[in-house]
N, C-alpha and C positions, 0 to 999 in steps of 0.2 A: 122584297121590300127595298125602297128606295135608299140606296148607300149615302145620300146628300139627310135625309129625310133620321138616318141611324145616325148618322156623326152628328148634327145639330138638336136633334127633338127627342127620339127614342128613349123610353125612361125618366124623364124630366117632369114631374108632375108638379109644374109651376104654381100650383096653389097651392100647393099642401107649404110650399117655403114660401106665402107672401106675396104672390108674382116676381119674384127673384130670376131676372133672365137666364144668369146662371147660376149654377143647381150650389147649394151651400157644403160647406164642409164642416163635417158631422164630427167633430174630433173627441167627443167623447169615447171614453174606454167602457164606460159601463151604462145599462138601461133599464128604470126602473116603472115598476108594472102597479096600480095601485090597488089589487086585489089579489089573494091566491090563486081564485079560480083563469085570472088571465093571465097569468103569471108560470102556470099548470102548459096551459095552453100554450105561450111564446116556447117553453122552456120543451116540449114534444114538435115544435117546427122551428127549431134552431136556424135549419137552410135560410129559412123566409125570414124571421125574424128576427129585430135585432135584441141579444142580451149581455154579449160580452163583446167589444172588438175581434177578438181573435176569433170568433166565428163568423158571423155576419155584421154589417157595419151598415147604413144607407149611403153613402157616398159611395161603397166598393159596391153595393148593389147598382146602383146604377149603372157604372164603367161596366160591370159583369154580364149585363141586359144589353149595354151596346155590343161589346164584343162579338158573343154567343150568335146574335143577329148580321153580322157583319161576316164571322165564319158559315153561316148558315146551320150552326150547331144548335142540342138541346140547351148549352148551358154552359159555363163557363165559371172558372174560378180563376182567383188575379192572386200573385206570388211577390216574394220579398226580391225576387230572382231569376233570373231565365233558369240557372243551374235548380235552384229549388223546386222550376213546375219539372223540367223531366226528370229529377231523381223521384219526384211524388209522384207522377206517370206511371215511372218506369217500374218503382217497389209496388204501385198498386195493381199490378197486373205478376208479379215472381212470387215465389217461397224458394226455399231450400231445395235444392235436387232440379228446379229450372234451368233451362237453356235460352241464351235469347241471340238473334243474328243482328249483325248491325252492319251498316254500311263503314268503308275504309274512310278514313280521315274527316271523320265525325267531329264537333264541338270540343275543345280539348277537356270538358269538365262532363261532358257524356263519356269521354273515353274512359277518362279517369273513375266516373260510376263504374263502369262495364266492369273493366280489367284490372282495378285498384283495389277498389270499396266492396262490391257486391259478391266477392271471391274469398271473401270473409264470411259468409253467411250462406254457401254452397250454392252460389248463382254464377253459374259461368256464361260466358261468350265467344262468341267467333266473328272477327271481320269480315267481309266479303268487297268485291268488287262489284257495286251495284248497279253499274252502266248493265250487264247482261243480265238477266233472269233466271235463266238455271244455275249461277252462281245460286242464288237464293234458296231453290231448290233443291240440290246438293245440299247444302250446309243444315236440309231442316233434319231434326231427329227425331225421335217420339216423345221427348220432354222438352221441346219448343215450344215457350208460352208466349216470345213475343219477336215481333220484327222491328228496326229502330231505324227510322229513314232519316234523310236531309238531303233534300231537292228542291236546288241545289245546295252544295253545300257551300259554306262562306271562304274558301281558298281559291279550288280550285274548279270550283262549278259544276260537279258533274250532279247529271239527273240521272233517276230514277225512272223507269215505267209504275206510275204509283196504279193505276187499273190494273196491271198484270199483277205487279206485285199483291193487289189486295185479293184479286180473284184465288190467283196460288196459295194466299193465307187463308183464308177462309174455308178450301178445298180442306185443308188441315188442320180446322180451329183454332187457328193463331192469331192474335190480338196486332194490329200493326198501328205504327204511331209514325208522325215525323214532326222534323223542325222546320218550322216554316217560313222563320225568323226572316229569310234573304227576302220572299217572293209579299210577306203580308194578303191576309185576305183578300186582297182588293187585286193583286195580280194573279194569283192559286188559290183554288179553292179547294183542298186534298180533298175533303171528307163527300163533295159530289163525285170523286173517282174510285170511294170505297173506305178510304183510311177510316179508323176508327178514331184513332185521336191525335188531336193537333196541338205544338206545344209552341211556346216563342218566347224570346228574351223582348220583351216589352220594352226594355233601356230605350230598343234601338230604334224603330219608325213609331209606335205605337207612341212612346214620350216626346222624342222629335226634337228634344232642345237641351239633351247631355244635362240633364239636373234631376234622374231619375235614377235607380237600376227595380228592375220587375221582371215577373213572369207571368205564364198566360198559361191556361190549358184548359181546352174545347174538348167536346165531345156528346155522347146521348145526356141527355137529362139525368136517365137512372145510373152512367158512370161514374156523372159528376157528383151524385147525393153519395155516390158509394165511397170516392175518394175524398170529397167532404167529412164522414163519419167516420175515416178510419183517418188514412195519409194527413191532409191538410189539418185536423182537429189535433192531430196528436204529437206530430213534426210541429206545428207554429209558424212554417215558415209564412207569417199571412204578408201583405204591403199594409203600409200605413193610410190611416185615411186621408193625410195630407198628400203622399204622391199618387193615391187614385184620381185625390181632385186631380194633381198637377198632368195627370195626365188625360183625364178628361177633357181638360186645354188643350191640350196636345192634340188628339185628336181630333179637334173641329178641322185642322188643316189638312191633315193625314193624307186626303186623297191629293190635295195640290202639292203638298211637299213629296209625294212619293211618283206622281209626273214628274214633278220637275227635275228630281235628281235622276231620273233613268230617260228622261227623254236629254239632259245633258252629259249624261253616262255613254250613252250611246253617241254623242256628237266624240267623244272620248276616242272612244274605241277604235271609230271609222276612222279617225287623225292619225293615232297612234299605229293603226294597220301599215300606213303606209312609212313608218318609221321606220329607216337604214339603221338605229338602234335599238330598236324594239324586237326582239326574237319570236315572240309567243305572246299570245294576249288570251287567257282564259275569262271568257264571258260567254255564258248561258245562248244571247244573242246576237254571239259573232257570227259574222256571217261563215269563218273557216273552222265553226264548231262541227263536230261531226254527229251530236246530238242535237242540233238546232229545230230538226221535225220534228219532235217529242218534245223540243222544250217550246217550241209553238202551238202544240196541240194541249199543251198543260197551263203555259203560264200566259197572260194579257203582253207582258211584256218585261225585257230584264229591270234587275235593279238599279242602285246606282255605285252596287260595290264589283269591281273590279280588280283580276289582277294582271301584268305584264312578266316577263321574262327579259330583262337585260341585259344583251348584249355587251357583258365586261370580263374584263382580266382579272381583276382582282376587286376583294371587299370594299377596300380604300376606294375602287370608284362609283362602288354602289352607295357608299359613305358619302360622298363628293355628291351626285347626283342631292340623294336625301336635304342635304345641309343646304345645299341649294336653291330648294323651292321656298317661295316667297309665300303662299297663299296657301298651302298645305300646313296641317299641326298631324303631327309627328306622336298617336296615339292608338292604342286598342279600340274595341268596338267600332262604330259607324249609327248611323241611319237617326245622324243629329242635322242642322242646319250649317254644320262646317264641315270641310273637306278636310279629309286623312291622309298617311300614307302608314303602312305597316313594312318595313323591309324586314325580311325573313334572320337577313344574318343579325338582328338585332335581337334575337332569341337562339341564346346557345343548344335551348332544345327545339330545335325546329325538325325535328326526325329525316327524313326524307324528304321534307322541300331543299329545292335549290337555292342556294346562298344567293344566287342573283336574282331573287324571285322579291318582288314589290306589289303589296296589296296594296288599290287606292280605291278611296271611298268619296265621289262627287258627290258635294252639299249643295247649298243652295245659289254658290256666288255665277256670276257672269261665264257658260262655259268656255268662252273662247279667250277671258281672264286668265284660266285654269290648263288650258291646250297650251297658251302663250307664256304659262310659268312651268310648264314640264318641258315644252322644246330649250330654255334656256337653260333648265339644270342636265339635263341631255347633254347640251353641246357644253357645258363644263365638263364632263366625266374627262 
């Protein structure tokens, strides 16, 4: 199906609201039926039907039909939260006495499921390094219920083989999932290389204008009726019907906003490569990646979040640097219409990143704007 044809029309049944261009928002919490006998009926197709908001809603239906079609999935549920779709993911695939493998330096609120939360209720974990494959291998045991991917992840970029990896899950009955948050449907498609479920912080391209937070989570048709009727029904964590619309909006641009910040992400990088104080530049599609054939073979192309390695002596110049940029804001997240920067030593728990280690997230301004306010905070350090 045509990606222009799902972001503008898909789901949109412009007459049933009036001919209304765009699709209305539905802000009612409750739906009532004028008979028992239909009433009987809505209330046995809860999925399809609307009764309560915190099941179904028509405005979440909609976004939920674009999605699903953009992932190439059966179906799709939309969250209060990126953190709320893969903790419902993840507990709808474990019980008690499970095992699940995850890749090294995960989402820090997936981490915190893993190794915090779900170790309360007899679910343990194990990280791996998932650039190699028998890592994954090694680590499966005979109560491995799931695998937890992110390719790439949002630091320091590493991929996954998500083919391999699904073929060696499935050799084993294991459920695999990832976060797809950096690459969006429209650069990775996991689930045609095997994955079973695909999850995403919607804040972050899918909203596109930092006035959201959400979550996403794809997969078969009969997964989703499954974590529909158990996880999502019972947790609540649903989004409201006013940020489905908002980001309904959001999406008509998705594909140009998400060109535009990686085809200037990329103008980024190639600049920065050639920096006497640039040490290390991790992105997906640097050319000095050593995964860059896998990450060509999986993804359309990088994002437009990035990070660098600078070359300093001390915090105070990475400080220096920071305080410097004119055209950067100085926040969490990404994959809004403004440019970021995340310096590591500004989080005392940064585990094992380097203190001189700087995430920056290219939005939508002029790139050569953006090159020409990082070389001046540069040559302040």
């Amino acid at each position: 199906m045509d990606t222009s044809y799902i972001l503008n029309h898909l789901g949109e049944e412009r007459e049933q609201y009036f001919n209304a261009v765009a699709p209305p928002l539905i802000q009612s919490s409750n739906f009532c039926y004028k008979d028992v006998n239909s009433f009987r009926k809505a209330i046995e197709k809860e999925f399809e039907t609307p009764i309560y908001t915190r099941g179904a809603n028509p405005t979440v239906a909609i976004l939920r039909k674009k999605i699903a079609a953009l992932e190439g999935a059966g179906d799709a549920l939309i969250f209060a939260s990126g953190s709320a779709a893969i903790a419902n993911a993840v507990m709808s695939c474990v019980k008690a006495g499970d095992y699940v493998i995850c890749v090294n330096n995960p989402y820090s609120w997936t981490n915190a499921l893993l190794n915090n939360y779900l170790v309360n209720y007899n679910v343990t974990a194990t990280m791996v390094d998932g650039t190699r494959l028998e890592n994954f291998e090694k680590a499966i045991l005979p109560n491995t219920k799931l695998i937890v991917l992110e390719s790439p992840n949002t630091f320091t970029f590493e991929v996954q083989d998500l083919e391999a990896v699904s073929k060696l899950a499935k050799k084993h009955g294991i459920t695999t999932m990832i976060d797809n948050s950096y690459s969006t449907s429209l650069n990775q498609k996991p689930m045609a290389f095997g994955i079973d479920i695909v999850v995403y912080s919607a804040s972050k391209y899918f909203g596109g204008h930092s006035d959201l937070v959400a979550g996403i989570i794809c997969s078969s048709k009969e997964r989703i009726h499954k974590i529909f009727s158990t996880e999502f029904m019972t947790l609540g964590a649903i989004i409201s019907p006013h940020d489905a619309w908002l980001m309904l909006r959001g999406i008509r641009t998705l594909e140009l906003r998400v060109n535009r910040s990686a085809e200037s992400a990329q103008k980024v990088v190639n600049h920065l490569a050639k920096h006497p104080k640039i040490e290390k530049i991790y992105y997906p599609f640097s050319s000095t990646n050593e995964q860059l054939p896998l990450a060509k073979k999986q993804m359309k192309q990088g994002g437009g979040l990035l990070t660098v390695l600078i070359k300093a002596q001390s915090v105070e110049q990475i400080e220096t640097f920071c305080n410097s940029l004119k055209y950067f804001l100085m926040a969490v997240s990404w994959g809004g219409h403004e440019s970021l920067i995340f310096p590591v030593c500004a989080n005392k728990h940064h585990g094992t990143l380097p203190w001189n280690m700087v995430r920056i997230y290219i939005g939508l301004e002029d790139p050569n704007m953006l090159i020409a306010d990082i070389d001046n905070a540069l040559a302040k350090m």
